[in-house]
C-alpha positions in Angstrom: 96.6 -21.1 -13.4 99.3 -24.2 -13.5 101.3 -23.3 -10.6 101.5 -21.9 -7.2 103.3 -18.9 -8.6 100.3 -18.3 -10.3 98.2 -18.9 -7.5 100.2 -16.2 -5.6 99.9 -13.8 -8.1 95.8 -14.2 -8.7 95.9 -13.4 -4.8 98.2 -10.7 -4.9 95.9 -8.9 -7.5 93.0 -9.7 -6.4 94.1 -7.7 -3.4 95.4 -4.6 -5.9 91.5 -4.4 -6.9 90.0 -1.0 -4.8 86.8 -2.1 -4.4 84.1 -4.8 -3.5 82.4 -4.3 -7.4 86.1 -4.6 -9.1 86.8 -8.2 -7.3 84.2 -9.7 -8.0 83.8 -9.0 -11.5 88.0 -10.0 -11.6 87.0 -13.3 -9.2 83.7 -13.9 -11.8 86.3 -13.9 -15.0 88.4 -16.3 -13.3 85.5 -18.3 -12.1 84.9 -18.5 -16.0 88.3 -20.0 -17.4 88.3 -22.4 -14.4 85.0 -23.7 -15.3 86.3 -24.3 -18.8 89.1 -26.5 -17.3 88.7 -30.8 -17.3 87.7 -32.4 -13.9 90.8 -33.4 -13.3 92.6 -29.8 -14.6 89.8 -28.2 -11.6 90.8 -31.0 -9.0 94.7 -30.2 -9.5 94.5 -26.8 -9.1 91.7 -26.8 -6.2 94.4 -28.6 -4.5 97.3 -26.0 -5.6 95.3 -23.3 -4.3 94.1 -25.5 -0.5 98.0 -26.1 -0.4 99.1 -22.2 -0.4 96.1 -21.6 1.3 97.4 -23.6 4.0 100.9 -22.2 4.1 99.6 -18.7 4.1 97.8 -19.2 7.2 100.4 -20.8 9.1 102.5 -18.2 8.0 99.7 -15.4 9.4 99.3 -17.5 12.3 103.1 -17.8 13.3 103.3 -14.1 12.6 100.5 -12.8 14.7 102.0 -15.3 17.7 105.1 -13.7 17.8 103.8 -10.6 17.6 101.7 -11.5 20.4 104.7 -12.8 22.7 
């Protein structure tokens, strides 16, 4: 994972995964190559991933207000 496109799409198939069992053994391989990664490759994208994070919230959160109003 280099960019937030990439970010997007881990999330987006983590979510394709049917059950519990399957995402975790998908998060677990992913957990693997990250841990294979320098410091400073882990930092980089710990911070990619907290940044769309982020976003995606606020995006949840403005939705869910105007659905509310």
């Amino acid at each position: 994972m280099n960019t937030l496109s990439e970010l997007r799409d881990l999330a987006s198939r983590l979510e394709a995964f049917p059950t519990e069992q399957e995402k975790l053994e998908f998060l677990h391989r992913q957990l693997a190559a990250f841990s294979n990664l320098s410091p400073e490759e882990q930092t980089r994208q710990l911070l990619e991933w907290e940044a769309f994070r982020e976003k995606h919230e606020t995006s949840l959160s403005s939705m869910q207000n105007r659905k509310a109003a």
